[in-house]
C-alpha positions, 0 to 999 in steps of 0.5 A: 319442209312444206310445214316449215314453209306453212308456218313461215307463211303463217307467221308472216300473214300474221305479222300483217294483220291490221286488226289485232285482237286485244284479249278480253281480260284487257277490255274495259266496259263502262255504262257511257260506252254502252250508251254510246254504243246503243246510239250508234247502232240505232242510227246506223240502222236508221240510216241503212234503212235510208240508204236502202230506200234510196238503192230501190228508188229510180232518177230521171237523167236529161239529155240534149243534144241535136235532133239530126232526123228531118226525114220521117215523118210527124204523128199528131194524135188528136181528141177534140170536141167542138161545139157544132155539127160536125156538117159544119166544121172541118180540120186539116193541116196546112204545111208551111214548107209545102204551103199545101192541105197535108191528108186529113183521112185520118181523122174521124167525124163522131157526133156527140153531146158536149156536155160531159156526163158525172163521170166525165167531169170528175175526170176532167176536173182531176186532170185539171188539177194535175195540170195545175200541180205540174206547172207549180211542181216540175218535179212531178214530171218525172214521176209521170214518165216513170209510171207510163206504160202501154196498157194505161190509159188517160184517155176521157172515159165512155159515157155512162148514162144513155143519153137521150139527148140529140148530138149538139157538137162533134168530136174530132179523133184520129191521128194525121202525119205531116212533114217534120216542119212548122205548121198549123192544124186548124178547126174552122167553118166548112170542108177543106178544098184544096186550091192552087194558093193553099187552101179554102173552107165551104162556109158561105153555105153555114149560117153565122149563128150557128157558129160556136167554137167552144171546145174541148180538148182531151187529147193532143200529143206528138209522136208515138203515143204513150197512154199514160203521159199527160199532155200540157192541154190535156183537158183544156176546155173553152166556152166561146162568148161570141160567135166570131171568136178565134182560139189560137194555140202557139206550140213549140215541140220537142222530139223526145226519146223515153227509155224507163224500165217499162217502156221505150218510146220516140215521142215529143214533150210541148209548151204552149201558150194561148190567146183567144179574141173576138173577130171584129173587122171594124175595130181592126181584129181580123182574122177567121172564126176558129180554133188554131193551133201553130206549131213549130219544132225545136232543134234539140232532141231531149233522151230521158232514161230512167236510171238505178244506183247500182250495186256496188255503189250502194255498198260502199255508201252502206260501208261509209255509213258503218265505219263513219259512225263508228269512228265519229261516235268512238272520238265523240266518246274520247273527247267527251270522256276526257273533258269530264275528267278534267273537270272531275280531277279539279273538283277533287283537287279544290276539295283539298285544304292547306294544313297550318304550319307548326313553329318551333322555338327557333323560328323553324316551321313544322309542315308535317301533319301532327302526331296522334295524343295517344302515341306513345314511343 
C-alpha cells in the first residue's frame, strides 16, 4: 500500500511539473541560435557584474524631522589664527537669550607664525579645493560622511621646519559650550570683562596700528567633533586691507545625527554666508574692528544613515536579470527568424516562371509540362 501510495504521489507531482523536459533527439540547433545564445550569456554576465557592484556599494538616506531637544547644551569646536599678539585679541560668546559673556575657559592662547610653512599650504590649498568641488557637486557630500571616522584627521598638519621667526599672530583653539540658542562668538581688540549690560573689551590700551584682522580658519564646527568631516570654512583664510575692518560671518546650523557603518555621531552640518567692510564712522560704516561670526539654529533636525541593498533584493534584481534576458533574447530570436523567412520564401517563390500554354486543334490549351522526345510507349 505505501508504494502504491508513493507512485500515486509521484505521478501526480509529475503531472504538475511546469518545465517539461523536451528529449534531445527533438532539439534542433542552429548557428543564429548559438550566436544569440553566446550574447545573452556575455550580457548577463556583464549586468550580474553590475548588479554586483551595486549590492557592495552604500546610500545615504536624508531624514527631517523637528528637533525637540532645547536643553543640552552646544559644542563649538574652534581653530582660528589671527594675525595679532594674542595680548591684544580676545574671543568670547555672547548669548542672546541671556544677553550675557558664555565662559570662554575653554579656549587656549597659542602664539604662532601666520604665515604657513610648504607643507601647510598644500593642505590649505587641497582643502580649497574640495570646497570648491563640494559646493559645485553636492553629491560629494555623501561620499565625505561615508569615509568619516574617528581616527582621521583634517586637522592643519604641525609645522615641519623650525622656524626661527618670532610669533607674529595667535591661534585661538579649544572648544566653548553655549545655550542651544542664537548667538555671536566674536574675536576683537582687548580682554573680555563682563558687565551688568553685556559686555566690553580693554582696547583703549592697544595701538590702533597695531590692528590686523587677517585670519585663518582651519577649523569650526558644531557639536561632537568628527575628525574626518569637512567644514564649509574649513581652510577659509582673509587678508585685511585695512586696520579698521570687520569680517562677519552669518551661520545657520543644523543639528544633525550621522549613523554610517563606522561611526555614530550627534553632530551639526551649517551654511554660512560672509561680508566683510572697512569700519568708517564718517561715511556711515559703524561698527567694531573684528571677526564675528553669528550664528542661529534651525528647527529641524536632519538623521543621515548609511544604508546597504539587502540580500534578497539583490537576488531577485539578479533573477530578473537572468530570465529577462532569456526571455527577450528567445523573442528577439523568434521574431527575427520569422522575418527572414518570409523574405526567404518570396525570393524563391519569384524565382518560379509561368510555363507557355500548348493549344490543340480544337481550341483546348495544354497546361501540363511537355513530354520528353525520347519517350517512347
Amino acid at each position: 500500500m505505501r508504494r502504491l501510495n508513493r507512485k500515486k504521489t509521484l505521478s501526480l507531482v509529475k503531472e504538475l511539473d511546469a518545465f517539461p523536459k523536451v528529449p534531445e533527439s527533438y532539439v534542433e540547433t542552429s548557428a543564429s541560435g548559438g550566436t544569440v545564445s553566446l550574447i545573452a550569456f556575455t550580457t548577463m554576465a556583464l549586468l550580474t557584474i553590475m548588479e554586483f557592484s551595486v549590492y557592495q556599494d552604500t546610500w545615504m538616506k536624508y531624514e527631517y524631522e523637528v528637533d525637540k531637544d532645547f536643553s543640552s547644551k552646544l559644542r563649538i569646536n574652534i581653530d582660528i589664527t589671527v594675525a595679532m599678539k594674542c595680548q591684544y585679541v580676545g574671543a568670547d560668546v555672547l548669548d542672546l537669550a541671556e544677553t550675557m559673556v558664555a565662559s570662554a575657559d575653554g579656549l587656549v592662547y597659542e602664539p604662532t607664525v601666520f604665515d604657513l610653512s610648504p607643507q601647510q599650504k598644500e593642505w590649505q590649498r587641497m582643502l580649497q579645493l574640495i570646497q570648491s568641488r563640494l559646493q559645485e557637486e553636492h553629491s560629494l557630500q555623501d561620499v565625505i560622511f561615508k569615509s568619516a571616522f574617528k581616527s582621521a584627521s583634517t586637522a592643519l598638519p604641525p609645522r615641519e621646519d623650525d622656524s626661527s621667526q618670532s610669533p607674529d599672530a595667535c591661534r585661538i583653539h579649544g572648544h566653548l559650550y553655549v545655550n542651544k540658542v542664537a548667538g555671536n562668538f566674536h574675536i576683537t581688540v582687548g580682554k573680555a570683562i563682563p558687565h551688568p549690560r553685556g559686555h566690553a573689551h580693554l582696547a583703549a590700551l592697544v595701538n590702533h596700528e597695531s590692528y590686523n584682522f587677517s585670519h585663518r580658519i582651519d577649523h569650526l564646527s558644531f557639536g561632537e567633533l568628527v575628525p574626518a568631516i569637512i567644514n564649509p570654512l574649513d581652510g577659509t583664510e582673509k587678508i585685511a586691507i585695512d586696520h579698521n575692518q570687520m569680517f562677519q560671518y552669518f551661520i545657520t546650523v543644523v543639528p544633525t545625527k550621522l549613523h554610517t557603518y563606522k561611526i555614530s555621531a550627534d553632530t551639526h552640518q551649517f551654511s554660512v554666508t560672509e561680508r566683510e567692510r572697512i569700519i568708517n564712522h564718517a561715511a556711515g560704516s559703524h561698527g567694531v574692528s573684528g571677526i564675528f561670526m553669528k550664528y542661529d539654529l534651525s528647527s529641524l533636525m536632519v538623521t543621515v544613515t548609511e544604508e546597504h541593498m539587502p540580500f534578497w533584493q539583490f537576488f531577485v534584481r539578479l533573477c530578473g536579470i537572468v530570465g529577462g534576458i532569456f526571455s527577450t533574447t528567445g523573442m528577439l530570436h523568434g521574431i527575427g527568424k520569422f522575418i527572414v523567412e518570409i523574405i526567404c520564401c518570396r525570393f524563391r517563390l519569384g524565382s518560379y516562371k509561368p510555363v507557355n500554354s500548348v493549344p490543340f486543334e480544337d481550341g483546348h490549351t495544354d497546361n501540363h509540362l511537355p513530354l520528353l522526345e525520347n519517350n517512347t510507349h
